[in-house]
N, C-alpha and C positions, 0 to 999 in steps of 0.2 A: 303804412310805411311809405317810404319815400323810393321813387324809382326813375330813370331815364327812359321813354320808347318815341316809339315814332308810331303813328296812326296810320301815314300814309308813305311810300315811297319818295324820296323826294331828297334835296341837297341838306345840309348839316341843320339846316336851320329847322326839316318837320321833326328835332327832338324835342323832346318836352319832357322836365324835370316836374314830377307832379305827383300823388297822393295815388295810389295801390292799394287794393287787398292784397295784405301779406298770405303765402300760400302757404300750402301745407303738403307734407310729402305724404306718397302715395306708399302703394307697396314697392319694396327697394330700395327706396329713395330716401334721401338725406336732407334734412332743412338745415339751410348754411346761414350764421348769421355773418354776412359779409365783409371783410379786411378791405379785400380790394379787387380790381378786376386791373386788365389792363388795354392799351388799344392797340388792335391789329388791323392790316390792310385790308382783310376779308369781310371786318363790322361794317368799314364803310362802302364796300363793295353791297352789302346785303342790304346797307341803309337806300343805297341809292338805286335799289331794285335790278341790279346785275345781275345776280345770283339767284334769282326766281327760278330756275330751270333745276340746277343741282342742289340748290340751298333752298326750300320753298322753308317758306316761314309764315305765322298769323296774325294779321293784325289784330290789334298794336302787338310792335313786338319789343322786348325788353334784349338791347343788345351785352355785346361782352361774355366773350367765350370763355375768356381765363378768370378763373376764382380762387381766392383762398378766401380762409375765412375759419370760423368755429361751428363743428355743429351744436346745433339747436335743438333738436328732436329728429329720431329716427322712426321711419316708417316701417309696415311691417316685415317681417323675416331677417331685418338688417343686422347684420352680425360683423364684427369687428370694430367696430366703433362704436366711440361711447358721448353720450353728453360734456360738452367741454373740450372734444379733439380738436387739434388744428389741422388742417387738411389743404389742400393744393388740387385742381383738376382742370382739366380742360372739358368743358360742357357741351353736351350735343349740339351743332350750330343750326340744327332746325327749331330747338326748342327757347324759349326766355331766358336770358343770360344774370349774367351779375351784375350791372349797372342798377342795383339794388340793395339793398336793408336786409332782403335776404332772398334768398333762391334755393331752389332745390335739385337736385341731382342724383344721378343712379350713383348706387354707394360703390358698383364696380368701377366706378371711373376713379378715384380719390384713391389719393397718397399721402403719408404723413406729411404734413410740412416739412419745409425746412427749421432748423433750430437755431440756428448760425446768420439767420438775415431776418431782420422784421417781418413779421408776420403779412403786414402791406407787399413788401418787394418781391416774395414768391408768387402774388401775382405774374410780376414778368417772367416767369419759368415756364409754363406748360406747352402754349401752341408752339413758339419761336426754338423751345429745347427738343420740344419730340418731332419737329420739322429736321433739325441737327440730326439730333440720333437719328432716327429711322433712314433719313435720305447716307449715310453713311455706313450704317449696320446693317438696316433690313435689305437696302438695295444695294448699294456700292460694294459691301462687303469688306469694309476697309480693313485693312491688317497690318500689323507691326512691319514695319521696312517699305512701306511704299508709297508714292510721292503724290497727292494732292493737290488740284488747284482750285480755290476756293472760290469762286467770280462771284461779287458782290461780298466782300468779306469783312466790310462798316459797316455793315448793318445788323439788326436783334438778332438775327439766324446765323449769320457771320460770325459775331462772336461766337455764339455758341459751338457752331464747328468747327473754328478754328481748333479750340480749348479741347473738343474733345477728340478731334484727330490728332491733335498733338501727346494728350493722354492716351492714346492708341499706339501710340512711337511711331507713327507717320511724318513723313517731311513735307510741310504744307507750304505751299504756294499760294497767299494771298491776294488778289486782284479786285483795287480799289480805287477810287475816287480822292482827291487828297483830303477831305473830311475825313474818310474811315485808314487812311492809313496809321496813325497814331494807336488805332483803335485794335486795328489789326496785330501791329506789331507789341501791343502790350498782351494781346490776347496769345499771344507766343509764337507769330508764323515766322518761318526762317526765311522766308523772302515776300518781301511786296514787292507788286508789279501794279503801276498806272492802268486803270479801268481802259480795257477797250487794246489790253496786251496781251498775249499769251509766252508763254515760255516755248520751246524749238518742237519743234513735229518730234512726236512718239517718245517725248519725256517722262510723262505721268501717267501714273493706274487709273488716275478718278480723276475727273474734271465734276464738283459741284456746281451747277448755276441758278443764282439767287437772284439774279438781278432781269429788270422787263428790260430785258435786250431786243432787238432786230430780230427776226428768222435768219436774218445774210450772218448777222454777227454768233449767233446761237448754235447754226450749221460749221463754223468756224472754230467754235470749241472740240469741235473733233479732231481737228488735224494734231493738237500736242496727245492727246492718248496713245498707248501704245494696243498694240493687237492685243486682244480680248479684254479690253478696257472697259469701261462704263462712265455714260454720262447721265450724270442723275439731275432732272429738272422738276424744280418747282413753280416755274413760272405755266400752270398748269394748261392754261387757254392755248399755247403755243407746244403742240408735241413738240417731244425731245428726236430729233434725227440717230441715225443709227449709219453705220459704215459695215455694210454688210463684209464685204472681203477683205475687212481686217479685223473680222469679228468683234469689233467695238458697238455696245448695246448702248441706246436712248433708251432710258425710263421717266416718265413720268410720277411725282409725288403727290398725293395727296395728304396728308396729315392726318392720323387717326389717332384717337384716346389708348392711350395705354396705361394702366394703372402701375405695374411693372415696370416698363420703361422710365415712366415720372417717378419711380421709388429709385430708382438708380441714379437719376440727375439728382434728384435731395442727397441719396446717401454721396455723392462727390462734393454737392456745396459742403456738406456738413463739413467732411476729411480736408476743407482746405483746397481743393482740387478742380474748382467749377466757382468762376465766380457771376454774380448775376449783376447785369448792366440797366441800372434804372437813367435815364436822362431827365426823368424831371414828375412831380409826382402833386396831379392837381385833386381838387375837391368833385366831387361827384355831380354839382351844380354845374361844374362846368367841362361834362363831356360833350357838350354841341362847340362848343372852341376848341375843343381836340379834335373833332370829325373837323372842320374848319381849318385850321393846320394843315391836317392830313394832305384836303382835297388842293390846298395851298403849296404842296409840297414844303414846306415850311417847319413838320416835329424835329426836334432836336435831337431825335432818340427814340428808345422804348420809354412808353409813357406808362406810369402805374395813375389809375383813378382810385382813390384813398375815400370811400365809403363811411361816413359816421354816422351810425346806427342809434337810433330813437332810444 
């Protein structure tokens, strides 16, 4: 089969699109033939040997964390799934990804697909939505009537939180860049605010931040939270600050698989209620010009890599 890795650490260029033994799933696990993957900022973090300390990976390693695709054959004890499913997951990022023909996966990670988007575009679903949800639900604890501000809110995680604090009956405050304003305000926030603005001291419940801001600038997202606030950060190299004597908590996100959480971003694309943002959707030969991009500041978007299987 046909597959993407990299041999050594190094800039976009040590990928190499080249010839594979196709695998086979173990106990657990699920052989995916694969739709599509997608790219995140953490592939090329891990391409370029950054992530060697939290993310140890083997060479060669096959990038692309997000998968959909159909399976292929189940491994032993796998129950709920059948030959011919379509399926959605975000993949252990220690393990070989989907920039492949096919790949395998624990079967606890995997969701139905969505029904409602091509089977390719739910690629862009898992890392960027369960980044959303969880920095919103698990940690911020967001609830109906209280007022969010979303910093960095044009971008693949942006959307997504806008969309779904807004389905929460939260009043979001989006703070963008005028590229993602358009993006924001179709995604449904009741105010944009110019990158690098805040709304007045002690306005807002949750302050999200998505964007590799400063520390000066980052520490500064505190001042609109109100007492017993939270500020939820993904940009995870730089802790989230905390304001002890207004009981306003910094947390730190890291993104974790949830097979349940990804069934609930499908069950909203399906109803209408989540929509998912592809910018542009190349062939599998050419994810070294996506890592390329990236490192260029240069993607247009979320990128799906559109996999065609032998």
């Amino acid at each position: 089969m046909k597959a993407v890795r990299f041999h050594e650490y190094g800039d976009p260029s040590v990928l190499r699109h080249e010839d594979v033994e196709q695998p086979s799933p173990g106990a657990g696990q699920v052989l995916i033939q694969v739709a599509a993957t997608s790219f995140n900022g953490v592939d090329g973090n891990i391409r370029a040997g950054f992530m060697r300390g939290p993310i140890p990976v083997t060479l060669p390693h096959t990038p692309g964390i997000d998968v959909s695709g159909t399976v292929a054959a189940l491994g032993e004890g796998v129950t709920g799934f059948a030959v011919g499913d379509r399926v959605v997951g975000f993949l252990p990022m220690t393990g070989d990804g989907a920039a492949a023909e096919y790949t395998v996966a624990p079967a606890e990670i995997l969701a139905p697909a969505p029904t409602a988007i091509p089977l390719a575009d739910a690629a862009a679903l898992p890392t960027v939505g369960l980044t959303a949800w969880q920095a919103l639900f698990d940690h911020a604890k967001l609830a109906a009537g209280q007022r969010v501000l979303i910093n960095g809110a044009g971008g693949a995680v942006g959307g997504y939180a806008v969309q779904l604090a807004k389905n929460a009956g939260a009043y979001v405050i989006a703070a963008t860049g005028p590229r993602g304003a358009d993006r924001a305000t179709a995604a449904g926030a009741d105010e944009v605010l110019e990158h690098g603005t805040t709304p007045a001291a002690g306005s807002v419940d949750v302050v999200l931040n998505l964007a590799p801001i400063e520390p000066a600038q980052l520490a500064a997202l505190l001042d609109p939270i109100r007492p017993g606030g939270v500020l939820v950060n993904t940009t995870v190299w730089m802790p989230a600050p905390s304001d002890e004597q207004r009981g306003v908590r910094g947390i730190d996100l890291f993104v974790r698989s949830d097979a349940g959480q990804l069934g609930e971003l499908v069950a909203l694309i399906d109803a209408g209620q989540l929509r998912v943002g592809v910018a542009q959707r190349v062939p599998l030969a050419e994810l070294p010009a996506v890592h390329a991009q990236a490192a260029a500041a240069a993607l247009p978007g979320k990128t799906v890599i559109v996999v065609t299987s032998a």
